[in-house]
Every structure is written in C-alpha cells, then in structure tokens.
C-alpha positions in Angstrom: -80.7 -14.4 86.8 -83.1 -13.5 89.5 -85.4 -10.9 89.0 -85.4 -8.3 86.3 -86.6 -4.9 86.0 -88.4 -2.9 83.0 -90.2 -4.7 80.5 -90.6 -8.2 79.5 -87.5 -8.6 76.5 -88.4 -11.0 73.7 -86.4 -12.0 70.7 -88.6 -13.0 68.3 -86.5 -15.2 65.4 -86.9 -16.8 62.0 -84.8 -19.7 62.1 -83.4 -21.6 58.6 -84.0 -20.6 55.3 -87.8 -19.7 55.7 -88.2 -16.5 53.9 -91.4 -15.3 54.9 -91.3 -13.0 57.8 -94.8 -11.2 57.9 -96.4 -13.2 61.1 -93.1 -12.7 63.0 -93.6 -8.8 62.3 -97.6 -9.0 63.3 -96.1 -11.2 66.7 -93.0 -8.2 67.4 -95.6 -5.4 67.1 -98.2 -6.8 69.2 -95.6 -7.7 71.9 -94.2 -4.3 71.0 -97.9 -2.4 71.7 -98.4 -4.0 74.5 -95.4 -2.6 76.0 -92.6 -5.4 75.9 -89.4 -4.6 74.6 -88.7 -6.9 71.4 -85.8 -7.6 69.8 -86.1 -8.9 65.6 -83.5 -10.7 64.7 -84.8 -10.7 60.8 -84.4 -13.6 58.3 -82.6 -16.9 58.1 -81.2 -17.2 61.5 -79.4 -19.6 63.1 -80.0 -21.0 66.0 -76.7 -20.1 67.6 -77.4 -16.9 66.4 -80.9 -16.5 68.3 -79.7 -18.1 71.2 -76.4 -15.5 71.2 -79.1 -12.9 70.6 -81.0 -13.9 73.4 -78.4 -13.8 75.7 -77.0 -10.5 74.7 -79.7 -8.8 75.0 -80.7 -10.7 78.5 -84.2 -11.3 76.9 -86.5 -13.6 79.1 -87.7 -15.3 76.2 -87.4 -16.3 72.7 -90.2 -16.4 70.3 -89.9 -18.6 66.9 -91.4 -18.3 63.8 -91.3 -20.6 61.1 -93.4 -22.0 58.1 -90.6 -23.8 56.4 -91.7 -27.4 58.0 -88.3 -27.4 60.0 -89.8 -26.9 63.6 -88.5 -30.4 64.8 -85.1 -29.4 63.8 -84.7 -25.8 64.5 -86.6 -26.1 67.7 -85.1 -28.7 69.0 -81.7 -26.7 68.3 -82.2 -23.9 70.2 -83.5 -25.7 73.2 -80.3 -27.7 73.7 -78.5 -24.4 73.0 -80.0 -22.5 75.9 -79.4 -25.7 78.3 -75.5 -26.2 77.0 -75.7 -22.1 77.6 -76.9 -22.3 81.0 -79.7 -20.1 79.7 -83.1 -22.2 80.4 -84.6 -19.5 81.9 -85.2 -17.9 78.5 -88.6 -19.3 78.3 -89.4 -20.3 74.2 -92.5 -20.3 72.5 -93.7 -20.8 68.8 -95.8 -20.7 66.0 -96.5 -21.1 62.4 -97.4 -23.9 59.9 -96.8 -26.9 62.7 -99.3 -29.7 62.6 -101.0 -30.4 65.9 -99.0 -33.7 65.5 -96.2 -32.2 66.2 -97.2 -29.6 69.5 -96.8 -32.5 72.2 -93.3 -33.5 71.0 -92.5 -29.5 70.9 -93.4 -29.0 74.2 -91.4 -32.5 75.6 -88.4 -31.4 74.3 -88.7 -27.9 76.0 -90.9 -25.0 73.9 -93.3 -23.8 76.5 -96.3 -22.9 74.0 -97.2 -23.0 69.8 -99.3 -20.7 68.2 -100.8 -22.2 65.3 -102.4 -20.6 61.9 -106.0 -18.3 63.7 -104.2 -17.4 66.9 -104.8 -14.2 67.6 -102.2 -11.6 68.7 -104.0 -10.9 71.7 -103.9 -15.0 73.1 -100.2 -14.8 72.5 -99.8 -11.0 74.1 -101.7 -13.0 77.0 -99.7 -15.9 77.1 -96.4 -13.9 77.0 -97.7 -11.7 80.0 -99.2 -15.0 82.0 -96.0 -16.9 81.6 -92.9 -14.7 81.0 -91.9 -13.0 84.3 -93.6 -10.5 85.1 -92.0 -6.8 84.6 -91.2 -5.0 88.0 -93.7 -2.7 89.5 -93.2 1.2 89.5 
C-alpha cells in the first residue's frame, strides 16, 4: 500500500454474538482523542464484515473486542481473511476477557498485541502509535 497520509485509521470491531460493546467504545474514543481516525463497526459483526470494513475504509489496522470466549475462533477468522485478501498489512490487535493461556497462540496465528482486563487506554493509544505506521508529517 505504501505509505499513507493523514492519520492512523483503525476499525475497531465486535465480532459474533457478544453484546457488550462498552470497552470497544472506551478503546474508539481514546484512539479517537488521540487523534486517529476510527471507524466502529457496532455489534455482532462478522468477520467478513470487519475485514470488508477494513479494507473499504483503507484502515491500517483492525482492533477486536470480545468477551464472549470466541477469540480462538473469531480471531483466527479474520487473520486468514486479510491474508486470502492480500490485506496483511492491516496490522490486528485485541482485547477483552482472553486468558493469558490463550495470548501466545493469538499472536502465532497473526494478532500483533491483546489487551487484557486493567490495560489502560493510554498503553493501547501507545501501542497503536509505536506499531501502526506512523501518520505523515505536516
């Protein structure tokens, strides 16, 4: 894609049927404050539908909430969506209820960071910033 302009773009999703959305809207303002463009896709997406998001919206990365216990799954999904969509530079990051268990198999199959329950939105605002391209200079 080479090198954007303008502000870091990040779709931040709720994939399945997880119907608790109120971290995801604490992550989308934060990024939003600290001047990133976000894109909300709301409740109960697929992940077709976040990747197609994504895409559309030539975000640089994806940012996926979920508390439903379906990270394996949902994760996983959207991962091997970008690759078959030649879209792997949409980096992907995470949080919610996912045991520490789980992170390392996370981050094999592709998601660059998790966020877990007592991150603050400043660490994440960080992270984005430190490993999301960096937005053009003025």
């Amino acid at each position: 894609m080479g090198v954007a302009a303008g502000p870091i773009r990040v779709v931040v999703a709720k994939p399945g049927l997880d119907g608790h959305d109120r971290g995801a809207k604490v992550i989308a303002r934060a990024l939003r404050d600290a001047g990133m463009e976000v894109i909300y896709t709301g409740l109960h997406q697929t992940p077709e539908q976040i990747v197609d998001t994504a895409i559309q919206e030539d975000a640089d990365a994806i940012g996926l909430s979920i508390l439903s216990g379906a990270h394996n799954t949902l994760f996983a999904a959207v991962i091997e969506l970008l690759k078959e969509r030649d879209a792997e530079d949409i980096k992907v990051f995470g949080g919610g209820i996912i045991p520490e268990a789980d992170i390392p198999l996370l981050k094999e199959k592709g998601v660059a960071e998790i966020f877990t329950p007592g991150a603050t939105t400043a660490s994440i605002v960080d992270w984005v910033n430190a490993n999301v391209r960096q937005p053009a200079e003025a």
